[in-house]
N, C-alpha and C positions, 0 to 999 in steps of 0.2 A: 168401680174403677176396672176399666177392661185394657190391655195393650198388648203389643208385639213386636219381636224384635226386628231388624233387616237391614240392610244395607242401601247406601242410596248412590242412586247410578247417575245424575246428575239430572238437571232443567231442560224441560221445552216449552212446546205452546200449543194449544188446543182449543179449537173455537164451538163455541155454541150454535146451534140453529138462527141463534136471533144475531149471530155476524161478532162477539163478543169477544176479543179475545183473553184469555186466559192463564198467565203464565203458574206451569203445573212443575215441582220435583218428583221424580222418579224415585218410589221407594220400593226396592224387591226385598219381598219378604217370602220366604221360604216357609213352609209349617214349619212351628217354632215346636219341642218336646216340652211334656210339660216336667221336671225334674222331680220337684218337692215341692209339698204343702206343709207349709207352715201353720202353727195353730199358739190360737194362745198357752193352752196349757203345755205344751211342749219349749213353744219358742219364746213367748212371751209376746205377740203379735203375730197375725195373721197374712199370708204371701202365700202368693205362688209364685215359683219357680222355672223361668224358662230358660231353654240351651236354644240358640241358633248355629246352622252351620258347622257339619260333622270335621273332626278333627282327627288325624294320625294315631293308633296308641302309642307310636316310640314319639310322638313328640308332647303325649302327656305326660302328665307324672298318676302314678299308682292310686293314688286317689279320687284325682278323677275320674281314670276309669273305672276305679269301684261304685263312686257316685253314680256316673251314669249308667252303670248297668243294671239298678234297681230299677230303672225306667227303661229297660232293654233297648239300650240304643249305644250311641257312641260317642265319646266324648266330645265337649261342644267347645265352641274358637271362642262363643258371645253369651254369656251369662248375665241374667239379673233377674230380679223380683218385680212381679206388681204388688203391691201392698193394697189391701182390702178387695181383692179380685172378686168379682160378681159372677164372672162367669162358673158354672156348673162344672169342672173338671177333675181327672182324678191323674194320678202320676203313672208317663208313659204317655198320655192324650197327646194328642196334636190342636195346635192353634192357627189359624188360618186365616186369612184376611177378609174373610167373611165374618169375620166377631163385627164390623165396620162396616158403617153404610154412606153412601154419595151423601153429602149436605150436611155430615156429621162433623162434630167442633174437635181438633184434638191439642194436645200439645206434642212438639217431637223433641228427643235428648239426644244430644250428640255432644262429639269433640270438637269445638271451633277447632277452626286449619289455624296453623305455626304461622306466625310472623318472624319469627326471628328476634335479636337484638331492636329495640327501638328506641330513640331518643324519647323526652317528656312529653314533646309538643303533642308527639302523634299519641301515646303510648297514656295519657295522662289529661289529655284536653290543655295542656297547660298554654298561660297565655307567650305570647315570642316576643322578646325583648325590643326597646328602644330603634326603627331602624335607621336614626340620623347616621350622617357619615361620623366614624369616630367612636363607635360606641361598643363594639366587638364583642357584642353581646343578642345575639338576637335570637339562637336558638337553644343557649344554654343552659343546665340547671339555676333557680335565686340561690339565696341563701338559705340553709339546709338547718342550721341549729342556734338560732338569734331571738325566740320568741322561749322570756317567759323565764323560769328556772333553768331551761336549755342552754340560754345564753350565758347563764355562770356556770353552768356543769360542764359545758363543751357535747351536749349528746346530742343523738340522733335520735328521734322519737320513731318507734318502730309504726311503719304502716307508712311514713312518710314519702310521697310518689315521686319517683326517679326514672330513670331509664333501665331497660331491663326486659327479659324474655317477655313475648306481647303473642296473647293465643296461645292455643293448644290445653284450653282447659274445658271443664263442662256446664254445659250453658243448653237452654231451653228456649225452644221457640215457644210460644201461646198463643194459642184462638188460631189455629189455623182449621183452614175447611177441606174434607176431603174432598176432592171433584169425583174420583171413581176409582171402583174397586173392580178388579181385576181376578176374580178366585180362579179361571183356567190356567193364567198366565201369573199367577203368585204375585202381583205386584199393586199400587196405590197410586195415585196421583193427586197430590196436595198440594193447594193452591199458595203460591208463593214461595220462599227460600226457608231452609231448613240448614244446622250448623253443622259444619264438617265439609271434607273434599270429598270428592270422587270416590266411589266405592268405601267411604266410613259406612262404620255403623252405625246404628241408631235405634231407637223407642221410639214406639208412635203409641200414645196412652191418650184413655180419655182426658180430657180438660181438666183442670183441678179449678180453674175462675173462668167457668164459660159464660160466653156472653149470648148462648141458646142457638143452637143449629139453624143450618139455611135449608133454604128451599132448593132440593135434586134439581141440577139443569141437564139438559138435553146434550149433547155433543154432535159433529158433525162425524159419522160415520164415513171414513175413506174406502173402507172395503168390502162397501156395498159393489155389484158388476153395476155397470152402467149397463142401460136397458137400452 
């Protein structure tokens, strides 16, 4: 298991030599510090630790910056772990977008974007009521607590699907393919949509259920000089 952290700058399109087009998300990843290594006889499981993205010290707290100045650097805005990391690193290293090659499978973590308030229908798949004239029911909750023991107790069985905040939790894309890796320019290009808005963070880690890497394709270079 290899990954790293970054931020994504949003969607475009990129075509191959063979006329293909491509829809790719922009992920700038900045060399990530490596924090802490985790071990089993320490931690009880194996991690490594990355910081993305230098941070203030008046807008850390003390801690942090003690954390991070075992790995002489400055305290970080984006934090997490790979668990079982393969990569060869010691704390303090930097991580770069070269751990990743073109045609390679990964998965990306992020914060789906906020929806706000949502009724069932949207929020729940649920099906829409009756829509004869007369029936003033079409997109509102059924009955909530009539099935079972419920219905003499008068409860609410918890988990029960309502309306209610929709988004803004963490969620995983899978089997996505990188198209291209960028190590001058710090940033990725991975083929299809990835969770979160504009400039979120994210993990781009290997696959945990890959379905085996593709085959590197060619892109159209723009800024070749015409001859």
């Amino acid at each position: 298991m290899k990954g790293i952290l970054g931020r994504k700058l949003g969607m475009t399109q990129v075509f191959t030599e063979d006329g293909v087009l491509i829809p790719v998300t922009v992920v700038e990843a900045t060399p990530n510090v490596v924090l802490q290594k985790k071990t089993v006889e320490n931690d009880g499981y194996e991690a490594v630790q990355l910081g993305f993205e230098d941070v203030k010290e008046k807008r850390s707290t003390k801690p942090e910056i003690g954390h991070a100045a075992k790995a002489n650097t400055a305290p970080k805005r984006f934090v997490e772990e790979v668990r079982d990391c393969e990569l060869e690193v010691n704390v303090g290293d930097e991580v770069k977008v070269d751990i990743f090659a073109a045609g390679e499978t990964v998965d990306v973590i992020g914060t789906s974007k906020g929806k706000g308030f949502m009724g069932t229908i949207v929020r729940n798949n649920a099906k829409i009521g009756p829509k004869s004239h007369g029936s003033g029911h079409h997109r509102h909750i059924g009955s909530l607590a009539t099935n079972g023991i419920t219905s003499r107790q008068g409860k609410i069985l918890k988990g029960t699907v309502m309306a209610g905040q929709e988004g803004c939790y963490r969620t995983t894309n899978q089997n996505l393919t990188v198209i291209k890796v960028d190590v001058e320019n710090n940033y990725l290009l991975i083929k299809g949509n990835v969770p979160g808005p504009k400039r979120g963070m994210v993990m781009v880690r290997t696959a945990k259920c890959s379905k085996g890497n593709s085959e590197p394709v060619t892109l159209v270079d723009y800024t070749k000089e015409e001859e």
